[in-house]
C-alpha positions as CSV (number, residue, x, y, z in Angstrom):
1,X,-0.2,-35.7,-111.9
2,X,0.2,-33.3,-109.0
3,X,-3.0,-32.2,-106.1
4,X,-3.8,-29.3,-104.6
5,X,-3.3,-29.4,-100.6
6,X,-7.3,-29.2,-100.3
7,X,-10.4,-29.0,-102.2
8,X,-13.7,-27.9,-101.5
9,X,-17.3,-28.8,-103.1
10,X,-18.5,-26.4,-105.9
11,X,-21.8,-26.7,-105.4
12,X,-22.0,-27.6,-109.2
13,X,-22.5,-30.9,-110.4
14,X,-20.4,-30.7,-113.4
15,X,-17.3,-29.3,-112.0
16,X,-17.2,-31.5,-108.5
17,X,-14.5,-30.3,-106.0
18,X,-12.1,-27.4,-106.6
19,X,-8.9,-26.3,-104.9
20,X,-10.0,-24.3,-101.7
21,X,-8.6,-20.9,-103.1
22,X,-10.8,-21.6,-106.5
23,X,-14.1,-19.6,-107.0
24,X,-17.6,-20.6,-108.8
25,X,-18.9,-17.8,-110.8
26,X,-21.6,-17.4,-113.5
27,X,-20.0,-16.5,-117.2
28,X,-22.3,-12.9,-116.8
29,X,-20.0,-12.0,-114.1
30,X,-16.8,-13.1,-116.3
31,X,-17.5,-11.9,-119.8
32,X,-19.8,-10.4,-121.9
33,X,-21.7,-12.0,-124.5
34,X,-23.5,-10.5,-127.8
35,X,-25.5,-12.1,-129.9
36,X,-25.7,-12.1,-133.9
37,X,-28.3,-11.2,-136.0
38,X,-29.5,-11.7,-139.5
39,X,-28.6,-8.9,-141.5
40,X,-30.8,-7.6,-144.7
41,X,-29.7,-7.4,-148.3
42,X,-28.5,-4.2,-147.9
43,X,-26.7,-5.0,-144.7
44,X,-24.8,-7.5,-146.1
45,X,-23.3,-5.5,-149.1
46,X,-22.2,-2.8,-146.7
47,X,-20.1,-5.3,-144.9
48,X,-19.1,-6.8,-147.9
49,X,-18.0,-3.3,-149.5
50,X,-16.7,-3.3,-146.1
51,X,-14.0,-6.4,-146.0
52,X,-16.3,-7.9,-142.9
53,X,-15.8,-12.0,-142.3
54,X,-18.9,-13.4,-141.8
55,X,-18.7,-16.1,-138.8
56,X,-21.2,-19.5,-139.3
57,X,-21.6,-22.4,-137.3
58,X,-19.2,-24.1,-140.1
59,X,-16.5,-22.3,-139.1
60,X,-16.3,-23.3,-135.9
61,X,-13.7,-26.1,-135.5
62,X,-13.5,-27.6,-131.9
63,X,-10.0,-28.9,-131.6
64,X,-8.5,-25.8,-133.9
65,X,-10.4,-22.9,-132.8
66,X,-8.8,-20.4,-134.8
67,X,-11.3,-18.5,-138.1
68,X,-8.7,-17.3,-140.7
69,X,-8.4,-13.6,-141.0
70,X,-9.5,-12.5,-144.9
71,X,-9.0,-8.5,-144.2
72,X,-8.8,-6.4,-141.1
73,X,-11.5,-4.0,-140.9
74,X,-10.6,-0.3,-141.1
75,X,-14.1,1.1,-140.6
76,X,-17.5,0.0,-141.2
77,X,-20.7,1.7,-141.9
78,X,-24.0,0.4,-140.4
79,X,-24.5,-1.6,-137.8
80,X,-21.4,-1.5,-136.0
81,X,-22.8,-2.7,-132.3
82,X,-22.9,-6.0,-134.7
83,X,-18.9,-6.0,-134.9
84,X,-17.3,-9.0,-132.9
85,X,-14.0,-8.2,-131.6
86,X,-11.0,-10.0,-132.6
87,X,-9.7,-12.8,-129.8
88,X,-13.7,-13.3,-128.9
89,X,-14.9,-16.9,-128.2
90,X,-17.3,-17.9,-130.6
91,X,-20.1,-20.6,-129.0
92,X,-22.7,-21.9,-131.4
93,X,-26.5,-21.3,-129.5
94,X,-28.9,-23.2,-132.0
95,X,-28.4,-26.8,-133.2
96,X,-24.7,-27.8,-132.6
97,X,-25.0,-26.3,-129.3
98,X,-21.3,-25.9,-127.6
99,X,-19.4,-26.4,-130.9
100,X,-16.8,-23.5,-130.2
101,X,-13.8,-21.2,-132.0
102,X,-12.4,-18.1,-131.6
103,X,-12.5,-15.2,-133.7
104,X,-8.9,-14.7,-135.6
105,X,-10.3,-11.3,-136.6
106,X,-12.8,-8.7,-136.1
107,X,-16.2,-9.9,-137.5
108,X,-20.0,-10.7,-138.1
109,X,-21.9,-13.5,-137.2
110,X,-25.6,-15.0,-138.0
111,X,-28.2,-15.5,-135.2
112,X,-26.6,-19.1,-134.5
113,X,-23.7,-17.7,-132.9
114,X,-23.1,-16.5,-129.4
115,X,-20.2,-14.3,-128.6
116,X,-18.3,-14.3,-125.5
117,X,-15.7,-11.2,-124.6
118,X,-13.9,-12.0,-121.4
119,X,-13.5,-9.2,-118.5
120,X,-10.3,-8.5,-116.9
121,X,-10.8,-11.7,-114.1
122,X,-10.1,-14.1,-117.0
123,X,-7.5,-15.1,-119.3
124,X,-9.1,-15.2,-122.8
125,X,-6.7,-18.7,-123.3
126,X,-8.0,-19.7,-120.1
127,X,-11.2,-18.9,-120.9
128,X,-11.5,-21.3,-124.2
129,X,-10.6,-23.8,-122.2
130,X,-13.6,-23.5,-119.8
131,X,-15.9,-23.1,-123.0
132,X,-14.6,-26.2,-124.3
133,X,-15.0,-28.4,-120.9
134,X,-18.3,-27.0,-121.0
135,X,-20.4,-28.3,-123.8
136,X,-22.1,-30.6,-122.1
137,X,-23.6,-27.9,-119.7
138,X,-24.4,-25.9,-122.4
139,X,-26.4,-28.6,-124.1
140,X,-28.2,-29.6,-120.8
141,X,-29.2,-25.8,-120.9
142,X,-30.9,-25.9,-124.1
143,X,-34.6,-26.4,-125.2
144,X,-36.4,-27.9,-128.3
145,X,-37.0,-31.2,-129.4
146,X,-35.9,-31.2,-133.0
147,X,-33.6,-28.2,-133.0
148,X,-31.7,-27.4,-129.7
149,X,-31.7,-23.6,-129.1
150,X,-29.1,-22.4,-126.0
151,X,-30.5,-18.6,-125.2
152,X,-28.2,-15.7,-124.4
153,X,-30.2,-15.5,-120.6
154,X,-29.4,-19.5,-119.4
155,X,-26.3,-19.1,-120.9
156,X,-25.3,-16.2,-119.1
157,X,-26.3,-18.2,-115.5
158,X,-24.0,-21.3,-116.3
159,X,-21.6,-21.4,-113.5
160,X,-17.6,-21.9,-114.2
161,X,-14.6,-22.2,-112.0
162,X,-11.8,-19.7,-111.6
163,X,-9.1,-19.7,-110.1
164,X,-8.4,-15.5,-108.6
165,X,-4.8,-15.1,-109.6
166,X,-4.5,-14.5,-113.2
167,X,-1.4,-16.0,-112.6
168,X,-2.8,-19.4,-112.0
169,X,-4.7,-19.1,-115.1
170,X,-1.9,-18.1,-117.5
171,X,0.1,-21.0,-116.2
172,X,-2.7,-23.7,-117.0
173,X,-3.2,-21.8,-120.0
174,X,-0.2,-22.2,-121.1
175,X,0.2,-26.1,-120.1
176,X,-2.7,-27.0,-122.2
177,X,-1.4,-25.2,-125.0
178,X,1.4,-27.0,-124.9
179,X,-0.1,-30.5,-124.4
180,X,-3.7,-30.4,-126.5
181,X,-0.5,-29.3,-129.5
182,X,1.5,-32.0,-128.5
183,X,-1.6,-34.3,-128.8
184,X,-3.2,-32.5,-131.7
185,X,0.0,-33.3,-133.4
186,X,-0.4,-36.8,-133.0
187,X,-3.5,-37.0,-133.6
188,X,-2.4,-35.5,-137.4
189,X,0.1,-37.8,-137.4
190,X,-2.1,-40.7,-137.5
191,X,-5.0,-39.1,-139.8
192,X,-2.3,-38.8,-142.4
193,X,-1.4,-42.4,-141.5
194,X,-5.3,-43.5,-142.0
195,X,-5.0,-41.5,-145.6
196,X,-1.6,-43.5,-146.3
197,X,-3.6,-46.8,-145.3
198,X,-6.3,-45.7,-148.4
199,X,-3.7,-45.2,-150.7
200,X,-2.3,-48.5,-150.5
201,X,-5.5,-50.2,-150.4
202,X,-6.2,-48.0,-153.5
203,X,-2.6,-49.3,-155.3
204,X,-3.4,-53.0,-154.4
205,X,-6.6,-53.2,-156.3
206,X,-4.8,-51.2,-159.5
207,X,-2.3,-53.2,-159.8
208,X,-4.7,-56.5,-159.2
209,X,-7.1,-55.2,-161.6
210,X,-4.8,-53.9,-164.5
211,X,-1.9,-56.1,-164.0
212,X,-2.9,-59.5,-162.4
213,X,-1.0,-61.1,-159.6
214,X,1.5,-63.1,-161.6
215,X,4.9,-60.1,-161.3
216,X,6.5,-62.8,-164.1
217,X,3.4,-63.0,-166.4
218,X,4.5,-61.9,-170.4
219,X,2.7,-58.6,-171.1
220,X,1.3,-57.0,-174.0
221,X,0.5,-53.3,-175.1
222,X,-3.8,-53.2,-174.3
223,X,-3.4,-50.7,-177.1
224,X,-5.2,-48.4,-174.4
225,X,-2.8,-45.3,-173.1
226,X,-4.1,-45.0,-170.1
227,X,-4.5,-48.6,-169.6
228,X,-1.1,-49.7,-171.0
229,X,0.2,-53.2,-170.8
230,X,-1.8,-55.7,-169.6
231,X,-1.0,-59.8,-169.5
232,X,-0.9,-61.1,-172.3
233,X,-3.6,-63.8,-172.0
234,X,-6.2,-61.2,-170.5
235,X,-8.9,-59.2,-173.1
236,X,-9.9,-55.8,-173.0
237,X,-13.2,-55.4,-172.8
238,X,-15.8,-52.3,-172.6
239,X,-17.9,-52.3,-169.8
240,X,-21.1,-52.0,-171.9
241,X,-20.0,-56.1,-173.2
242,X,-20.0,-57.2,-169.4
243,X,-22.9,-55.8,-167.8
244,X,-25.9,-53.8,-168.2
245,X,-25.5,-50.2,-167.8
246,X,-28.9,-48.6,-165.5
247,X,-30.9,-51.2,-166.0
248,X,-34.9,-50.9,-166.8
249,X,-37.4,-51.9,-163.5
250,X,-38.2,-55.2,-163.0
251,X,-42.0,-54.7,-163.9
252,X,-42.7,-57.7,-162.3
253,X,-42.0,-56.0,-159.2
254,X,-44.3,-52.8,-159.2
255,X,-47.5,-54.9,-157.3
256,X,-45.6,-56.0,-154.5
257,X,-46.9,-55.0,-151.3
258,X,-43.7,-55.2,-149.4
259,X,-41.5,-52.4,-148.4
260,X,-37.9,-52.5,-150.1
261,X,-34.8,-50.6,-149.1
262,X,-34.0,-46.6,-149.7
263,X,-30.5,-45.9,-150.2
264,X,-29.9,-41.8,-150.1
265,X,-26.5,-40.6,-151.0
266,X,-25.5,-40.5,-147.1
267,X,-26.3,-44.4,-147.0
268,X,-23.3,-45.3,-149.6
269,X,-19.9,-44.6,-147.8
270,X,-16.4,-43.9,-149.4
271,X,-14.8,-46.9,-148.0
272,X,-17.6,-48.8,-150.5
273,X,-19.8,-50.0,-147.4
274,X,-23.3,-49.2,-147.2
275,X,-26.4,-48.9,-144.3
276,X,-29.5,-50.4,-145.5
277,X,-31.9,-49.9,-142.7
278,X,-34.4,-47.2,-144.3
279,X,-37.2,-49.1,-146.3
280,X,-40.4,-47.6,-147.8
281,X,-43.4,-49.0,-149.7
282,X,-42.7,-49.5,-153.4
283,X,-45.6,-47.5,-154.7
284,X,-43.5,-44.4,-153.1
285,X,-40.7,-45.2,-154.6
286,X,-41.5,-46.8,-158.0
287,X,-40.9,-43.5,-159.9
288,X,-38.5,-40.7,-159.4
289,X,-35.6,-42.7,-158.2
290,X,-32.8,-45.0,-159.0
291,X,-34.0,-48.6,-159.1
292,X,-31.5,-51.6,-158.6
293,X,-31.3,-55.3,-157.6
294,X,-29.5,-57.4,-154.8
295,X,-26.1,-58.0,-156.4
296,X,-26.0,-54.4,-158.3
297,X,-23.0,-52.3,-158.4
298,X,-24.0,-47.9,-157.9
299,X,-21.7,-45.8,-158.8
300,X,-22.2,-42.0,-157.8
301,X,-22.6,-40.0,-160.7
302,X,-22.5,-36.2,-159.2
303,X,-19.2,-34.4,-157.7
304,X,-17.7,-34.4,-155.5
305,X,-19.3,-38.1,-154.4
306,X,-17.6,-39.9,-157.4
307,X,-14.3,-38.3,-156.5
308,X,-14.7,-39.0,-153.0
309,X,-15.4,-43.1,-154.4
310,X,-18.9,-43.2,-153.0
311,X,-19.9,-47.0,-154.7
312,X,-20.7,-49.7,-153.4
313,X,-21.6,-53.4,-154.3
314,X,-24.9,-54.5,-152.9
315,X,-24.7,-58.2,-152.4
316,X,-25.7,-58.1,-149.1
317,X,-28.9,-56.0,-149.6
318,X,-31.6,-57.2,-147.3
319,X,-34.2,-56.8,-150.1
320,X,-34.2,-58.2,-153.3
321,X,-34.3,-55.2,-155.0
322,X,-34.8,-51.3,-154.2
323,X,-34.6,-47.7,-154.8
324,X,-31.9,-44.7,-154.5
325,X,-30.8,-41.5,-155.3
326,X,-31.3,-40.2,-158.8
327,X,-27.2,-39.4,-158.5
328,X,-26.2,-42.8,-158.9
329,X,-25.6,-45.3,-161.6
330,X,-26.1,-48.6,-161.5
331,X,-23.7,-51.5,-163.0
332,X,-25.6,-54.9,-163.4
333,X,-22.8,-57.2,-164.3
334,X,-23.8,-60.4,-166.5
335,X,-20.7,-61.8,-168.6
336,X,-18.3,-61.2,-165.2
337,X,-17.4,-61.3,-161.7
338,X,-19.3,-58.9,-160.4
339,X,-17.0,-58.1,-157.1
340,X,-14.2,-58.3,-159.7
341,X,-16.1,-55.5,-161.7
342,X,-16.7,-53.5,-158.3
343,X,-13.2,-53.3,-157.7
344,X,-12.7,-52.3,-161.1
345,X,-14.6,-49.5,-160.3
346,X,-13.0,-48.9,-157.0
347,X,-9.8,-48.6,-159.2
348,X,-7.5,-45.4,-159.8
349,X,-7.7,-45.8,-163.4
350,X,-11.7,-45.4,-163.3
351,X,-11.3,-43.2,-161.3
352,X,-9.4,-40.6,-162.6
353,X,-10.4,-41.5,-166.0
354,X,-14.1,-40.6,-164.7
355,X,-13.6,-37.2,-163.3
356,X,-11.9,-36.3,-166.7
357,X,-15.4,-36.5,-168.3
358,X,-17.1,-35.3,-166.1
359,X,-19.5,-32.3,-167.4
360,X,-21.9,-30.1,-166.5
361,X,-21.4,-26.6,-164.2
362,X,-19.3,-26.3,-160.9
363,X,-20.5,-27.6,-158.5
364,X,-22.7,-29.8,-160.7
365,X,-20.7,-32.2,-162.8
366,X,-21.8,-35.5,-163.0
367,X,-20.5,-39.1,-164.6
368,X,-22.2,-39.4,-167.6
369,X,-23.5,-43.1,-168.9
370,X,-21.8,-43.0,-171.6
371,X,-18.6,-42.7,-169.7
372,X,-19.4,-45.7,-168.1
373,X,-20.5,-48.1,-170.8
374,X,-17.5,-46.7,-172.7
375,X,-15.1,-47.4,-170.4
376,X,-12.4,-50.4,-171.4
377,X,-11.3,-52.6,-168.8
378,X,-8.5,-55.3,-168.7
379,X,-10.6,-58.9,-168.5
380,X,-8.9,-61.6,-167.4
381,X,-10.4,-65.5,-167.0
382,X,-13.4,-66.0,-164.7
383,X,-11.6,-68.0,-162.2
384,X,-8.3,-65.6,-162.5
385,X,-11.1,-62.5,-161.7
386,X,-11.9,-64.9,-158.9
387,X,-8.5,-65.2,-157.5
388,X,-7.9,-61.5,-158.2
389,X,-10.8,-60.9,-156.4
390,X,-9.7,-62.8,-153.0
391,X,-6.3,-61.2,-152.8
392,X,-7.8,-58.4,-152.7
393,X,-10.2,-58.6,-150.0
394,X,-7.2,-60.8,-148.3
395,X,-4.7,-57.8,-148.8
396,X,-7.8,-55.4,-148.1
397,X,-8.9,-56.9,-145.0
398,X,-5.3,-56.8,-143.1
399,X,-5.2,-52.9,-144.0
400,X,-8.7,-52.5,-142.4
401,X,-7.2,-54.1,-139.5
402,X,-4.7,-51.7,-139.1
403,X,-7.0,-48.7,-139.9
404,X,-9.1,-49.8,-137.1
405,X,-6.7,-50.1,-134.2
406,X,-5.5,-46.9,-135.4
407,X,-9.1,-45.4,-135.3
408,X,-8.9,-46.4,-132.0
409,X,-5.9,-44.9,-131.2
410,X,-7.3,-41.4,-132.8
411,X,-10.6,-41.9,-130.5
412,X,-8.4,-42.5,-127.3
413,X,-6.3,-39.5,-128.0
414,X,-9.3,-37.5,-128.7
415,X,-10.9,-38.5,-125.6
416,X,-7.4,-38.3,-123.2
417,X,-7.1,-34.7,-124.7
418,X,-11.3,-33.9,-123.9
419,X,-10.5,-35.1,-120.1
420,X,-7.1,-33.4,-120.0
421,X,-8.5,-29.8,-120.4
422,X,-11.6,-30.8,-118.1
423,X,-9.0,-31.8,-115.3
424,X,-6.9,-28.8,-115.6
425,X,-10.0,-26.4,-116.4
426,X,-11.7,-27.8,-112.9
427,X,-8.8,-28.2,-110.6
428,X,-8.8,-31.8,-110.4
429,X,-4.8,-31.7,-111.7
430,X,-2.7,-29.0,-110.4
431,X,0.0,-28.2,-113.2
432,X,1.5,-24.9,-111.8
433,X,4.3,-24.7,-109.4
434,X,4.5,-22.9,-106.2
């Protein structure tokens, strides 16, 4: 793309050279910024009463900075220095330091949140731009050790470039508009295509595991509705006949010295992999956990991890056995393939057949055993689960292939778009006209 005729050294290491005509200010001398507060009880049902939309650091969405608008505020009572103004860029101060959005509405926001109101030197659309090129500075301006806390004063004294004519600053406004939605909307494009790569891994291992892989093999009514036909040399069987259902400790175990792998809920991934690098001594673990053995299949038991297919098989464990979280169940298989079983519980049919009986409160519902000793599956021969099983790590594998280079893809757009705004934002690409 296009230079400037000349540049000039900023002084500042993270902005380099800008065009001669560009200045270096501080953001106190562009905008203002308020802080948020904690409000008491009371507080907070006057703003409720009020229609106020409480800001958090979840809100904040980097590559769509926009917080949806619930009411417009008419009036509020108390407290009103604490309104934010609509169009206000919203920078997150403590912990995610940077992470940025801006306000779609007047509102509120909690102590995490720094607000920045731009003076008449800057184009707000502009400005967003400069907060998002900046989030490295800001986290090289923060303190602590465990949580990172960016204060209102050294955020204040980080320096930004500016280019005088508002002009200049509408125009490269407006170009990145343009081009972070043109990229954005690839970007989509190729999430929905990762979601469309799930799907079809998803189909492949229903129709494997309730149909087989013969298209031409006689069928028969499994006398199961949801099930329906199966081939008609394959059993059904209830899972309960296959393998054991939460097994009992291996009480041989409970003296070992050794420490043995700890497998939290974060540990067990959606796409059925797991990470198996925490390990703690047994006699902390021995009661008050989940307790399973290399070779085990867990199952998450609590929404909305069993919707989301957190499971995984655990032949790879690097311990012989090990604990978990109380939220899973475990599926010791004994009279089958046990990868053929894993995909059987990686299947559709378990699946939605498992949230169906799901009880307990919102936001509490769990899997119960029953559900999963209940369950009737479609059982073909041990060497047919066998082949069953290798098509579908075959068929699997080539999908995870594609996923990947289009992972890649996502990364590189993500990262073109980053340095995009940072080149426009700094001068280094000059994208008006003269």
């Amino acid at each position: 793309m296009k230079k400037y005729d000349s540049y000039k050294d900023s002084g500042i290491e993270w902005i380099g050279e800008i065009p001669s005509h560009w200045e270096v200010k501080k953001l106190k001398h562009l905008s203002y910024i308020k802080t948020g507060y904690t409000p008491s009880k009371d507080d907070k049902e006057n703003y409720d009463e009020a229609g106020v939309v409480w800001a958090k650091p979840d809100d904040l969405k980097e590559y769509l900075p926009i917080i949806d608008s619930k009411e417009r505020i008419s009036e509020i009572g108390l407290k009103k220095q604490n309104l934010i103004p609509k169009y206000s860029i919203l920078v997150c101060c403590i912990g995610s330091v940077g992470k940025f959005g801006i306000a779609g509405c007047d509102l509120v926001t909690n102590q995490q949140i720094n607000s920045i109101v731009f003076n008449e030197s800057t184009n707000t659309q502009f400005g967003k731009y400069l907060i998002g090129a900046s989030i490295i500075e800001h986290d090289r301006n923060s303190n602590g050790n465990v949580v990172k806390i960016l204060n209102s004063e050294n955020q204040k004294n980080i320096f930004f470039p500016l280019p005088p004519p508002l002009e200049e600053q509408n125009s490269i406004a407006s170009f990145l508009d343009r081009k972070t939605a043109e990229i954005d909307e690839l970007i989509a494009d190729k999430k929905r295509l990762l979601e469309l790569y799930e799907e079809e891994k998803t189909a492949i291992i229903n129709q494997a595991v309730t149909k087989g892989l013969d298209p031409n093999a006689p069928m028969k009514d499994s006398g199961i509705e949801w099930l329906g036909e199966i081939p008609e040399h394959w059993e059904v069987k209830k899972l309960k006949y296959l393998a054991k259902i939460n097994p009992t400790k291996n009480q041989s175990y409970k003296d070992y010295e050794d420490e043995v792998v700890f497998l939290p809920m974060d540990k067990v991934k959606e796409n059925g992999s797991f990470e198996d690098d925490i390990t703690k001594p047994i006699n902390e673990l021995w009661n008050g956990y989940t307790y399973f053995e290399k070779g085990d299949i867990l199952i998450a038991k609590i929404t909305p991890c069993f919707e989301n297919g957190k499971g995984t098989l655990l032949s790879n464990l690097k311990t012989n056995f090990g604990f978990g979280s109380t939220e899973f169940h475990v599926v010791r298989a004994n009279l089958a393939n046990s990868n053929y079983l894993f995909y059987v519980t990686r299947s559709h049919v378990f699946m939605s057949i498992g949230e169906a009986f799901m009880t307990g409160a919102a936001g509490q519902k769990r899997v119960p055993s029953d559900f999963i000793s209940e369950f009737a599956l479609a059982l073909p021969s041990k060497n047919e689960q066998q082949s069953i099983v290798q098509h579908i790590e075959s068929e699997c594998s080539k999908i995870d292939f594609k996923k990947a280079r289009t992972e890649e893809l996502i990364e590189l757009l993500t990262e073109y778009r980053t340095a995009l705004i940072s080149e426009a934002v700094t001068g280094k690409i000059k994208v008006t006209e003269d």
